[in-house]
N, C-alpha and C positions, 0 to 999 in steps of 0.2 A: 308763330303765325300772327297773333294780338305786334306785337313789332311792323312789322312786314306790312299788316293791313291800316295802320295808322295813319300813313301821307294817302289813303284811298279819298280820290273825291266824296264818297258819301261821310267818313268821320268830318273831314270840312262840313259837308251841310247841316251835319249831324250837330256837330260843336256853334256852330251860328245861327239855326233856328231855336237851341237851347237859350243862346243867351238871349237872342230877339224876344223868345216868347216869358222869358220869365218861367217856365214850366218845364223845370229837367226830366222831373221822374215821368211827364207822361212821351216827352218825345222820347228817354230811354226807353220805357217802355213799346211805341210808335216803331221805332228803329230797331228794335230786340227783335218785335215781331215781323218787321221786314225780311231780316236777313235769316229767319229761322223761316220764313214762305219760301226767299229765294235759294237758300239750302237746300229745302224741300223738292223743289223743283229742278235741282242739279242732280239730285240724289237719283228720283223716279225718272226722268231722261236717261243718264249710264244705267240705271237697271233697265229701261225699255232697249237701251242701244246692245245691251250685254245680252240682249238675247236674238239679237238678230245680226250682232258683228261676231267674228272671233277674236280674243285679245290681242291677239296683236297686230289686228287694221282695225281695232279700238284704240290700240296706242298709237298706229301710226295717223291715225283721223286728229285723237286728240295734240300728238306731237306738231302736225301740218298747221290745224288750226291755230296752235300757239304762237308758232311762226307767224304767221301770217296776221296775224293781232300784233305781235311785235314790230315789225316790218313798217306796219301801217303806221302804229301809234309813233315809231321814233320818226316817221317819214313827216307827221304833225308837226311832231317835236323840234325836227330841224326846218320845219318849214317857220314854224313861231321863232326859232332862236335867229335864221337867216329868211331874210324876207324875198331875198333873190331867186331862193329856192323854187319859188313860187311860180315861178315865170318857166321853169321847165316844164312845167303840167300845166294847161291853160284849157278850161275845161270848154267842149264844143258848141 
């Protein structure tokens, strides 16, 4: 997981306000407690959702949404690599 979550845009912000500010241990500390609120917060959501889904249109909500985060972000991604892309979505 610590692999995996390494190229996350927050370790960039994390690793550049470190060296900006001169002060590691308190933005590790800053950023420790970030992700242990936003943990926090994923955790008590699936338990409110786990009692009002059944698991498996909890897995299919969570599998749908994944998709569709993925879809969006590579749909970015090729819009940043190919600038032409751009031009097929022209927004109203």
């Amino acid at each position: 997981m610590f692999l995996a979550e390494l190229g996350d845009k927050t370790q960039v912000a994390t690793l550049l306000l470190s060296a900006q500010s001169g002060r590691p241990l308190w933005v590790f500390i800053g950023s420790a407690l970030a992700l242990i609120a936003s943990s926090l917060v994923g955790v008590l959501l699936g338990r409110w959702l786990a009692q009002w889904l059944p698991p498996q249109r909890l897995e299919l909500l969570a599998g749908s949404l994944m998709l569709v985060l993925g879809v969006g972000l590579g749909w970015q991604a090729l819009q940043s690599f190919f600038p032409f892309a751009a031009l097929w979505h022209q927004p109203a």
